[in-house]
VEXFIDO-560566 format. One record per residue: residue number from 1; residue in one letter; z, x, y of N, C-alpha, C in turn. Coordinates in nm, 3 decimals. Atoms other than C-alpha are relative to their C-alpha. Layout:
<atoms>
ATOM  pos  code  n_pz  n_px  n_py  ca_pz  ca_px  ca_py  c_pz  c_px  c_py
ATOM  NUM  a  Z  X  Y  Z  X  Y  Z  X  Y;
...
</atoms>
This chain:
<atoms>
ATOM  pos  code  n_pz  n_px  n_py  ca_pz  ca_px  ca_py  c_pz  c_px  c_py
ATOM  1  x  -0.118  -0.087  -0.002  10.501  11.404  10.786  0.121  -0.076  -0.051;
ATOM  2  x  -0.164  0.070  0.028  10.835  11.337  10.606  0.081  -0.009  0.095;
ATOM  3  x  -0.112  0.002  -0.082  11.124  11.224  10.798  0.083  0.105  -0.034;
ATOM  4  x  -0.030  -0.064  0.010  11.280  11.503  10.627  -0.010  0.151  0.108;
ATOM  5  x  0.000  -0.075  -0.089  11.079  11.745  10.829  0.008  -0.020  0.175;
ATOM  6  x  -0.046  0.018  -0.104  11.102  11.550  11.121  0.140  0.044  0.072;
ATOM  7  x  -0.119  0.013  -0.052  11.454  11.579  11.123  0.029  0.191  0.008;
ATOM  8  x  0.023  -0.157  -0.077  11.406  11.979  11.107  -0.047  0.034  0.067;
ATOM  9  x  0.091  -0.051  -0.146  11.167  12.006  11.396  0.154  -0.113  0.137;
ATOM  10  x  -0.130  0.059  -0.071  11.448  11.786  11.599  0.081  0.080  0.025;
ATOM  11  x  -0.095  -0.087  0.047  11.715  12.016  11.455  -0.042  0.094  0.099;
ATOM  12  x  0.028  -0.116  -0.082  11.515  12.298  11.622  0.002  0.003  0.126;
ATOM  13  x  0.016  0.058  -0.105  11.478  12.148  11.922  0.162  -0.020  0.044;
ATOM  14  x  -0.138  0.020  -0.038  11.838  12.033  11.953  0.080  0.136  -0.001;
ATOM  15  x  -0.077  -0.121  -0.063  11.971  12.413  11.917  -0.041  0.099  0.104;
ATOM  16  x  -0.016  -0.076  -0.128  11.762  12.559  12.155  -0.014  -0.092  0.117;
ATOM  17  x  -0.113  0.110  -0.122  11.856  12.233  12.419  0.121  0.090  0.035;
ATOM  18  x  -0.104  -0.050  0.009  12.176  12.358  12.326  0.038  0.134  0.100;
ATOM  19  x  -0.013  -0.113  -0.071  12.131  12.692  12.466  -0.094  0.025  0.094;
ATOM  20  x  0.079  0.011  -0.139  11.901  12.625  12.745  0.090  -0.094  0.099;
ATOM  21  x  -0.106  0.103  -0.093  12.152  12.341  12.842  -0.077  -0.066  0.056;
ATOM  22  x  0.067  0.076  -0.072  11.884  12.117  12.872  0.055  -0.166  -0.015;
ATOM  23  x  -0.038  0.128  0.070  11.925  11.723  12.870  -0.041  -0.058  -0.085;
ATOM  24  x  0.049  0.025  0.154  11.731  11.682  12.557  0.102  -0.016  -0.094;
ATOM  25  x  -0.101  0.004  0.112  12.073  11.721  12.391  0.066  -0.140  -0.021;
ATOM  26  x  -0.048  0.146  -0.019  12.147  11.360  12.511  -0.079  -0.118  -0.126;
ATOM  27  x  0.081  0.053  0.042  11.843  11.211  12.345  -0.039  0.020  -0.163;
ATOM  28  x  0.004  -0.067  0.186  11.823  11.456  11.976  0.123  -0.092  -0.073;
ATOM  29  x  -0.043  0.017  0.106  12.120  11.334  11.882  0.041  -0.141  -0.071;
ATOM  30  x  -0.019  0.117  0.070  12.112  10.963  11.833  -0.151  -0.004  -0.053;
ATOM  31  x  0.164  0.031  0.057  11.752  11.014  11.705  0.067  0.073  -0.119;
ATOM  32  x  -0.037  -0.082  0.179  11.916  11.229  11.394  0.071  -0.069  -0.044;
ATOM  33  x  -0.120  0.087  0.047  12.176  11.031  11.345  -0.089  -0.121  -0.094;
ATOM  34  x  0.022  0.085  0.059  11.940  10.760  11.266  -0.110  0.003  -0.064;
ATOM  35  x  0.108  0.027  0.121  11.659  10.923  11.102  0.079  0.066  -0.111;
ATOM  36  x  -0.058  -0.091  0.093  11.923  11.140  10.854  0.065  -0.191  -0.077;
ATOM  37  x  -0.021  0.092  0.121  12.031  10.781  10.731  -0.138  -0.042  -0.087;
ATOM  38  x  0.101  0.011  0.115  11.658  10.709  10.636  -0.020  0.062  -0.086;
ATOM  39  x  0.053  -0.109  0.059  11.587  11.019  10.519  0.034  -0.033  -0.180;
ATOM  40  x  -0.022  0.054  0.090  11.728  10.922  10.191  -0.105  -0.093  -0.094;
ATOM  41  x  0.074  0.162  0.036  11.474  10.620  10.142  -0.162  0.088  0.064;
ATOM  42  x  0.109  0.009  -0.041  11.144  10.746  10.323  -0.025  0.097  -0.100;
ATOM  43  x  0.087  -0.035  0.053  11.126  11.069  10.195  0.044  0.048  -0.254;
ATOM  44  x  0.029  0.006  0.118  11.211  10.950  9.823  -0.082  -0.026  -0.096;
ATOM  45  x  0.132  0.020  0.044  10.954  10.980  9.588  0.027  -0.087  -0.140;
ATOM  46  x  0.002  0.111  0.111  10.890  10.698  9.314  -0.075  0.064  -0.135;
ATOM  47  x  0.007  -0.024  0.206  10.879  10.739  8.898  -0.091  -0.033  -0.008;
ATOM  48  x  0.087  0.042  0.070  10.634  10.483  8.828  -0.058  -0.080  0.129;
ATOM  49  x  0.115  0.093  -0.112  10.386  10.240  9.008  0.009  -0.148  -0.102;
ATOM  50  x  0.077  0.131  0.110  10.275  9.885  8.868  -0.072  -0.086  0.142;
ATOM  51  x  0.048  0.099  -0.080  10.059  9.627  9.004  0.030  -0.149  -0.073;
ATOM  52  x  -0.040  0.109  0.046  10.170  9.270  8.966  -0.092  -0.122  0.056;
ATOM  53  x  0.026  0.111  -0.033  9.950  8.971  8.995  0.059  -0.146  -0.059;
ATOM  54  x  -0.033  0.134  0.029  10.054  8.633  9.019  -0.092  -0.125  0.006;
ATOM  55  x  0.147  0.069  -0.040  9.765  8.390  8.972  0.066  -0.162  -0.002;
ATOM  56  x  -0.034  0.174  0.041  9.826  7.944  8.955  -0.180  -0.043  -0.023;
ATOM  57  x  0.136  0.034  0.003  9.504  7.780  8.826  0.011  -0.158  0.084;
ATOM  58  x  0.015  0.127  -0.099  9.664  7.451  9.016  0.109  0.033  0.114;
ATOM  59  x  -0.121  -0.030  -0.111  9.921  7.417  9.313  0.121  -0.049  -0.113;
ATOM  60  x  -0.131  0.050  0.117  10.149  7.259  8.976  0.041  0.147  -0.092;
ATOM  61  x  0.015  -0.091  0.136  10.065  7.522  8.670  -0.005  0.144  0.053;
ATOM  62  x  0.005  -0.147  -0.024  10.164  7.866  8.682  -0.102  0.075  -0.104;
ATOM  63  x  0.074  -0.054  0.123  9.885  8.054  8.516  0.017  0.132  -0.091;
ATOM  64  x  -0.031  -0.120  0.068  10.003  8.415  8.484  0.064  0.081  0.067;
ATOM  65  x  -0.104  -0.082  -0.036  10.274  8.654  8.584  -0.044  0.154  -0.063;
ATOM  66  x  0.046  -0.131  0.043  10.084  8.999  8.514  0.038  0.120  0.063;
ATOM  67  x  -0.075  -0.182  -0.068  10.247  9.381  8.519  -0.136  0.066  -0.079;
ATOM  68  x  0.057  -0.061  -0.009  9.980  9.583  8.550  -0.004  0.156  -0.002;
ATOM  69  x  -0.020  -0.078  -0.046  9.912  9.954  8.533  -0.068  0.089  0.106;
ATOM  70  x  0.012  -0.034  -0.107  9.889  10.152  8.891  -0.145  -0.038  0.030;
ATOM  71  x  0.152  0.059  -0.052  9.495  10.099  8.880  -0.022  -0.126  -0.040;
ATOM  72  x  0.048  0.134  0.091  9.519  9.778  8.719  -0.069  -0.016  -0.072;
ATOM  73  x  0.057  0.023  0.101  9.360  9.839  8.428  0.032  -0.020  -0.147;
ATOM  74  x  -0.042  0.062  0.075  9.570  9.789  8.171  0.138  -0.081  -0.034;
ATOM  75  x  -0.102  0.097  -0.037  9.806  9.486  8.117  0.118  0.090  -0.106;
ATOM  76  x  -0.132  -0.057  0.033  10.151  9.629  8.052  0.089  -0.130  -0.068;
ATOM  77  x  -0.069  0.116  0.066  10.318  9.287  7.989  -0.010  -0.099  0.083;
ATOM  78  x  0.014  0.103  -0.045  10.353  8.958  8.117  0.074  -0.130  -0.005;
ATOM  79  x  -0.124  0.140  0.049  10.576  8.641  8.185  -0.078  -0.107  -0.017;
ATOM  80  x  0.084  0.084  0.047  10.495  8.365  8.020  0.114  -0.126  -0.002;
ATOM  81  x  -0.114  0.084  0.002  10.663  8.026  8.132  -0.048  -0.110  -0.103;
ATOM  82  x  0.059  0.103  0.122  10.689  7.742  7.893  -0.017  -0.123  0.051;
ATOM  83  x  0.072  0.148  -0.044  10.648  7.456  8.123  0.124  -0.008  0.138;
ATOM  84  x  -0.071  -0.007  -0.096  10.838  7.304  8.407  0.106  -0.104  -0.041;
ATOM  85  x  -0.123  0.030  0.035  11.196  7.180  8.379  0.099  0.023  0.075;
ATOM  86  x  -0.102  -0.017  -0.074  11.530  7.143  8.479  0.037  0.122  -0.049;
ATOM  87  x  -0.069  -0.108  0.033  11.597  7.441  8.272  -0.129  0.108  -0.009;
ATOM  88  x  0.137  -0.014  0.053  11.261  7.638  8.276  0.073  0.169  -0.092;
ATOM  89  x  -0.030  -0.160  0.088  11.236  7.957  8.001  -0.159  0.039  0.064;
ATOM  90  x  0.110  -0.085  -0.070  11.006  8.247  8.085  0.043  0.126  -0.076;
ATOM  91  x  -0.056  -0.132  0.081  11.007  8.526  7.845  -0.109  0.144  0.069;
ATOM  92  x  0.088  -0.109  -0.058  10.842  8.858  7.950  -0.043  0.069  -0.158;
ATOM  93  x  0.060  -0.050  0.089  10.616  8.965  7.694  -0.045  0.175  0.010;
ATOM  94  x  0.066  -0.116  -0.009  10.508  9.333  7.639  -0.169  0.003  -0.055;
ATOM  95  x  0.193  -0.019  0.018  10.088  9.399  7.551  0.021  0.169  -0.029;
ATOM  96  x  0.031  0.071  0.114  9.975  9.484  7.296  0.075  -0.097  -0.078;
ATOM  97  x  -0.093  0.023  0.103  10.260  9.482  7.087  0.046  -0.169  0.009;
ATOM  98  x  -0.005  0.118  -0.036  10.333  9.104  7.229  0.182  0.029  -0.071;
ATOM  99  x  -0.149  0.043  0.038  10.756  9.169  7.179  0.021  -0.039  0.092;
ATOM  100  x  -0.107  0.026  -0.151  10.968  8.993  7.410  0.093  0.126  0.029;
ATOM  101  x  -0.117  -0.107  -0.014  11.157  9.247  7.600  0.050  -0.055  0.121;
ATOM  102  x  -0.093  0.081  -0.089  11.310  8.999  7.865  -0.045  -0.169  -0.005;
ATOM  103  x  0.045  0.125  0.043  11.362  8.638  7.905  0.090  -0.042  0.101;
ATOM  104  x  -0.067  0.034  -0.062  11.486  8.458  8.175  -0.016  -0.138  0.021;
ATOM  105  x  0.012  0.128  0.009  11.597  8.083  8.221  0.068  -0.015  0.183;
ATOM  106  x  -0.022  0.061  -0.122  11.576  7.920  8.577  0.050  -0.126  -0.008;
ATOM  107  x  -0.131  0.121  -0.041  11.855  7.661  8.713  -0.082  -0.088  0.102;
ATOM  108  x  0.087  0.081  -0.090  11.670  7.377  8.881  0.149  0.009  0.104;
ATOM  109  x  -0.090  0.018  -0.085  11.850  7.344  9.216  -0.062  -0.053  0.152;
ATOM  110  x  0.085  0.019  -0.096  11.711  7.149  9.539  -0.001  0.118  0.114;
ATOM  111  x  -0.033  -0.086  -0.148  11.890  7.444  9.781  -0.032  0.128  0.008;
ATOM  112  x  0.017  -0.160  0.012  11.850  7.793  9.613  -0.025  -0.002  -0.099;
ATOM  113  x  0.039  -0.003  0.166  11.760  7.952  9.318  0.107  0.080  -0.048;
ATOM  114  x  -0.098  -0.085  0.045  11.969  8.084  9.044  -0.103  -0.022  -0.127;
ATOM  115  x  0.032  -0.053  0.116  11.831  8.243  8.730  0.108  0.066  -0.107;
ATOM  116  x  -0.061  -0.059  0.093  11.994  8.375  8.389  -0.062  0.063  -0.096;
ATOM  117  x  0.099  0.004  0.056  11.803  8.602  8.214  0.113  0.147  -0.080;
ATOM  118  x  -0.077  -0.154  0.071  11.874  8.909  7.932  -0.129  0.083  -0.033;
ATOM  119  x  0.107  -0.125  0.020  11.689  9.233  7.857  0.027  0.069  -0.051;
ATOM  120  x  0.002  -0.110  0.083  11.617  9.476  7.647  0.033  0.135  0.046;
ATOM  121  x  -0.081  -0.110  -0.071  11.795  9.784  7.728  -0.027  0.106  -0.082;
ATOM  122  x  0.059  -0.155  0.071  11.598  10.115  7.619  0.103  0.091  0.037;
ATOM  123  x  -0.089  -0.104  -0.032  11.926  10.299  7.734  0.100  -0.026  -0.110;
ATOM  124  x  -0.157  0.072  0.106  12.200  10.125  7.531  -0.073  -0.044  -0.127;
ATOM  125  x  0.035  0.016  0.129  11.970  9.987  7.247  0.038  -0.109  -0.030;
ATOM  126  x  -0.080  0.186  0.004  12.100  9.601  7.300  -0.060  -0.088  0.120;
ATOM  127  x  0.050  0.120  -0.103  12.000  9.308  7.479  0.146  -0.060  0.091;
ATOM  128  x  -0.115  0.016  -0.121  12.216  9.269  7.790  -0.026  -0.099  0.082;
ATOM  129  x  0.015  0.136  -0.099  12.290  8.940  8.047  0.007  0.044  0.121;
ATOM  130  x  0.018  -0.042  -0.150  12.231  8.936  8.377  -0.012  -0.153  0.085;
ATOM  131  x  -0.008  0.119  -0.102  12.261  8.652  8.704  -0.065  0.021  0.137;
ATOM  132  x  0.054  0.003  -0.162  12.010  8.624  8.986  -0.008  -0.110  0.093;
ATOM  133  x  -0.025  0.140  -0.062  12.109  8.403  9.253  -0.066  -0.001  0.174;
ATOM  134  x  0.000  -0.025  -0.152  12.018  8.365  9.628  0.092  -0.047  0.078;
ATOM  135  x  -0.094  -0.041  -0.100  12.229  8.420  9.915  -0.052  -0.060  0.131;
ATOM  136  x  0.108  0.074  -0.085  12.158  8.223  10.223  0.015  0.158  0.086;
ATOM  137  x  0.056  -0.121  -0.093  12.022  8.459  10.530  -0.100  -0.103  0.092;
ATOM  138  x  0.093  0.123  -0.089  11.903  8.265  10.808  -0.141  0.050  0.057;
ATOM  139  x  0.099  -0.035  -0.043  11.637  8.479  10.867  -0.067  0.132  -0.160;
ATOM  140  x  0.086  -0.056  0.161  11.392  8.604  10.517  0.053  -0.049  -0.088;
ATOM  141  x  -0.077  0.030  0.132  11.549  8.620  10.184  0.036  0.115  -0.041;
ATOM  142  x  -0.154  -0.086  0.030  11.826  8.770  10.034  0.054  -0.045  -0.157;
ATOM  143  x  -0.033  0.001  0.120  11.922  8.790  9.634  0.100  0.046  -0.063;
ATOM  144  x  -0.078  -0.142  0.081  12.163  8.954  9.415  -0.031  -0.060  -0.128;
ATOM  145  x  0.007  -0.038  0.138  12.141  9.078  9.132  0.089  0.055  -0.110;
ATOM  146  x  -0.105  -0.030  0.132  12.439  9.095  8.858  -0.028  0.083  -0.105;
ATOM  147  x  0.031  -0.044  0.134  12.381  9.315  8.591  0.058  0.140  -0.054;
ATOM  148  x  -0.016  -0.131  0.061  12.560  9.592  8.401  0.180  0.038  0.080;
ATOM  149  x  -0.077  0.019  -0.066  12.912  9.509  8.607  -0.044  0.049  0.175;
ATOM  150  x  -0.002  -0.053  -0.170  12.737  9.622  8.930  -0.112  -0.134  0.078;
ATOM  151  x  0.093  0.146  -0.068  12.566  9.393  9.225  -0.114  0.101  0.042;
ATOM  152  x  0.080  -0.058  -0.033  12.242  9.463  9.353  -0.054  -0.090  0.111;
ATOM  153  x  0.029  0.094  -0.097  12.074  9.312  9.661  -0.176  0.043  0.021;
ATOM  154  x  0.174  -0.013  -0.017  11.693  9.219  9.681  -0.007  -0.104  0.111;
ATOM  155  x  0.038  0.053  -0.154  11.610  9.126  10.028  -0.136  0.083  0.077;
ATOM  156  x  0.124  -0.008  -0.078  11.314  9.048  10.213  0.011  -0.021  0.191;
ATOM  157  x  0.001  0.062  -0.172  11.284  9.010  10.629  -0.056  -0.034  0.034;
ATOM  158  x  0.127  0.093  0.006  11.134  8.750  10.789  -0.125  0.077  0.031;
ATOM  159  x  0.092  -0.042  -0.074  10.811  8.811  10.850  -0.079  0.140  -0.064;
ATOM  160  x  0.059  -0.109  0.034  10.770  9.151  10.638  -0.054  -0.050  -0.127;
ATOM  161  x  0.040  -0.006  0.117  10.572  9.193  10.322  0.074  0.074  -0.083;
ATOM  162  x  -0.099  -0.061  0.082  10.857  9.441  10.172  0.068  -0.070  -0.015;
ATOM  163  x  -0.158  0.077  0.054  11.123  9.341  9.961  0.031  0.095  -0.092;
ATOM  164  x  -0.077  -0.111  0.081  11.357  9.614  9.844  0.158  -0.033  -0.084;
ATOM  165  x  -0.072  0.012  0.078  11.621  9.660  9.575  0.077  0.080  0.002;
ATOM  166  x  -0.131  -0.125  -0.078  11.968  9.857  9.698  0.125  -0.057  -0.075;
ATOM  167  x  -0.155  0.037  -0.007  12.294  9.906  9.551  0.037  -0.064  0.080;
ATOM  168  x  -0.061  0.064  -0.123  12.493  9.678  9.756  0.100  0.097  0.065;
ATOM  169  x  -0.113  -0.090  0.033  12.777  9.949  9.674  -0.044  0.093  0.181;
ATOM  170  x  0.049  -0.108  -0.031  12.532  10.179  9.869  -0.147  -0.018  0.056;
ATOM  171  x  0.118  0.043  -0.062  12.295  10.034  10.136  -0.141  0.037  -0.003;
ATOM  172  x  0.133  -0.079  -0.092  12.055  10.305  10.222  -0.058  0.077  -0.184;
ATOM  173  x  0.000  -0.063  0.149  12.018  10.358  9.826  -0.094  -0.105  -0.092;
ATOM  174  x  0.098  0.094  0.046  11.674  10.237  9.704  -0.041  0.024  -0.101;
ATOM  175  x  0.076  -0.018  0.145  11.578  10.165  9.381  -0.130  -0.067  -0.027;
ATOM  176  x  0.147  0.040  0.030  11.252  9.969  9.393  -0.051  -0.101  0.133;
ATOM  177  x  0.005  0.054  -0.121  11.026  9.857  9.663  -0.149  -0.119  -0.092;
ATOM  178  x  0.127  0.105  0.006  10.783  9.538  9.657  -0.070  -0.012  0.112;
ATOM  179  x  0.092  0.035  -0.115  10.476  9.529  9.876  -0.115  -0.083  -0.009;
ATOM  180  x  0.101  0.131  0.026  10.271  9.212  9.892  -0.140  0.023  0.059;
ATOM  181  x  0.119  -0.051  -0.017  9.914  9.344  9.918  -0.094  -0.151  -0.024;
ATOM  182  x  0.088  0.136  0.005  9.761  8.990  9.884  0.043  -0.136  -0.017;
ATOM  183  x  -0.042  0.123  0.079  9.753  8.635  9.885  -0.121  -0.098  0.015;
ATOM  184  x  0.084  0.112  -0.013  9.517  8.362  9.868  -0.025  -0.125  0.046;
ATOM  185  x  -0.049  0.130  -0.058  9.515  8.111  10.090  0.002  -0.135  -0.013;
ATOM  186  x  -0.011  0.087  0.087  9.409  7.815  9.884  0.070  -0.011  -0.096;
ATOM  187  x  -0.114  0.016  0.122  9.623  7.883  9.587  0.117  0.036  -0.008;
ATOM  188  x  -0.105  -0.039  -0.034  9.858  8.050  9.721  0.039  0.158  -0.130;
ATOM  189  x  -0.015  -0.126  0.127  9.834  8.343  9.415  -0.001  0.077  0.098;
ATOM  190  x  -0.033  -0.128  -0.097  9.961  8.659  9.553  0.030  0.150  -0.141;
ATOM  191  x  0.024  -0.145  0.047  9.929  9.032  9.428  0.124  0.080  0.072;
ATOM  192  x  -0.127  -0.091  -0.067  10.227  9.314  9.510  -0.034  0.152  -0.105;
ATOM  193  x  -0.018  -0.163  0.069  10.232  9.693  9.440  0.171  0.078  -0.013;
ATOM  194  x  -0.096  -0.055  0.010  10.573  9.807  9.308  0.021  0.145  -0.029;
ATOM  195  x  -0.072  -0.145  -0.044  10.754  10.126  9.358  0.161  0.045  -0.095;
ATOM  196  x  -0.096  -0.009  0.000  11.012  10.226  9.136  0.080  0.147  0.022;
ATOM  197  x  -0.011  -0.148  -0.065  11.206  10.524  9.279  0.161  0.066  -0.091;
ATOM  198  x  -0.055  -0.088  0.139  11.518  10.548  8.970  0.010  -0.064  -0.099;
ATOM  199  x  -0.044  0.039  0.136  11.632  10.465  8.657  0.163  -0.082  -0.010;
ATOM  200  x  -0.138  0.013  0.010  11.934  10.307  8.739  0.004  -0.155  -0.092;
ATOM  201  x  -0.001  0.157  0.088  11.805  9.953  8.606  -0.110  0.007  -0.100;
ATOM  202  x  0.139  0.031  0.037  11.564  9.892  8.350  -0.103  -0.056  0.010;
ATOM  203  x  0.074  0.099  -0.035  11.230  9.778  8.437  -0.018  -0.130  0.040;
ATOM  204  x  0.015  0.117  0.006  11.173  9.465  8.303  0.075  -0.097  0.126;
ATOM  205  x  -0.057  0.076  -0.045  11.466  9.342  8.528  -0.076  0.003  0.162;
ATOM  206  x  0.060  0.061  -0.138  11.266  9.399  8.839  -0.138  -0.045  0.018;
ATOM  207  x  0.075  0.133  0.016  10.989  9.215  8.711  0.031  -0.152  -0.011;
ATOM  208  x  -0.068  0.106  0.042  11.222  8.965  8.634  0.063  -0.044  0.160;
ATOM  209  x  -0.049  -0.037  -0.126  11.361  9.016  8.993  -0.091  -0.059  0.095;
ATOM  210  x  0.086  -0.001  -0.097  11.039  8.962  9.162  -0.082  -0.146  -0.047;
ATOM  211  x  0.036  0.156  0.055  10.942  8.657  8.952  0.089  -0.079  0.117;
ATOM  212  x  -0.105  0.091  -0.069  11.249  8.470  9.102  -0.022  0.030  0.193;
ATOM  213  x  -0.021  -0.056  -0.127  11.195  8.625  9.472  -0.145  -0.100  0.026;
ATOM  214  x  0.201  0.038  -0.044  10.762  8.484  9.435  0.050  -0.128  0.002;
ATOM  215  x  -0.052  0.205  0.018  10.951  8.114  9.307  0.002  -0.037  0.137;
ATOM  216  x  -0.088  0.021  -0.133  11.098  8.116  9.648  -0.152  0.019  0.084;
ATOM  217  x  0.150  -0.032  -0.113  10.799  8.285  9.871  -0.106  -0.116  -0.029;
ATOM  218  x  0.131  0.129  0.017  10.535  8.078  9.707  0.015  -0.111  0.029;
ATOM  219  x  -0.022  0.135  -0.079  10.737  7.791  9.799  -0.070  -0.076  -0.132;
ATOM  220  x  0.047  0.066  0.179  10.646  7.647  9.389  0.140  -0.035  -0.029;
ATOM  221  x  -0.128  0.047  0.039  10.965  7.457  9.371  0.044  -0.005  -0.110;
ATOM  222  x  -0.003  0.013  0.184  11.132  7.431  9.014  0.043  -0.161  -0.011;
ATOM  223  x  -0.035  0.113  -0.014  11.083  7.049  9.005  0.019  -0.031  -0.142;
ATOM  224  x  -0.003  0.069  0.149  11.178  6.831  8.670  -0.113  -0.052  0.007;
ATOM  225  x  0.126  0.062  0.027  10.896  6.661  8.486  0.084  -0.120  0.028;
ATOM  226  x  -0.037  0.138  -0.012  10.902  6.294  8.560  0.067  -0.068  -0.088;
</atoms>
């Protein structure tokens, strides 16, 4: 059941309380209050799907950054880093066609991460900059995301496998969800099923988004070569 209709069977309930004058009216109305802010987010329905694996063939070498489609059967595109560095590049390739349609360069840093990456912009028809940095949060992780003069915030909580992508502007206002459907406990390679629910950003950037978020989770530091 949607929280939507939840919040109309409530509703019903709370007007005839109302006119029975029962004490149910005590109890309806901080339960609406706080499912009418979800409501927004649960019962929004998502554009597209992807599946993203992240494989390492060592605990050093990243082997592949794969966007998948919903059944995983055919590769949509893929980041492809060029080695490890104080400055690392990582372009996101599209499949077949093999164009770059994003590219992002990671900031070695012992404390947090910060990324700089640009993308191809199927709205505007130009390659646009963008700044993903982390934010401390003493409990999960916590991102923003610069791009297009607006912020965006990709935050995880400890302990959950979601990590969602919200106007900052506009909390309860979700534009793409990440759910970590696997990981491997020797290699640490992990799998996620994304959700995107508008158009307000272009793709690529929350592949690009979720790259920088796995750096961090996987705990794959961005060390210099010797």
């Amino acid at each position: 059941m949607c929280v939507y209709d939840i919040i109309q069977f409530l509703h019903g309930n709370f007007v005839l309380s109302v006119a029975k004058n029962l004490p149910m009216v005590k109890v309806v109305i901080p339960v609406l209050v706080l499912l009418s802010i979800s409501v927004s987010i649960e019962c929004r329905r998502n554009l597209r799907d992807y599946i993203v694996s992240h494989e390492y063939s060592s605990g050093l070498t990243r082997e592949e950054f794969s966007v998948y489609d919903p059944v995983a059967n055919s590769l949509l595109c893929r980041l492809e880093t060029s080695g490890y560095s104080y400055n690392r590049y990582t372009n996101l390739v599209m499949y077949p066609s093999y164009q770059t349609i994003g590219l992002i360069r990671d900031v070695w840093s012992p404390f947090s991460y910060q990324g700089y990456f640009n993308v191809l912009d199927d709205e505007l028809n130009q390659w646009m900059s963008g700044y993903i940095f982390q934010r401390y949060r003493p409990q999960g992780f916590r991102l923003s995301i610069e791009y297009g003069g607006h912020v965006y915030i990709m935050e995880n909580r400890l302990g959950s496998l979601i990590t969602d992508i919200r106007d900052e502007q506009k909390p309860n206002y979700l534009l793409t969800r990440f759910q970590q459907t696997y990981t491997d406990p020797l290699t640490g390679s992990m799998k996620y099923a994304v959700k995107v629910f508008t158009n307000d950003l272009p793709d690529p950037i929350y592949m690009m988004a979720l790259y920088a978020y796995d750096s961090i989770a996987s705990k794959k530091k961005l060390k210099p070569k010797p």
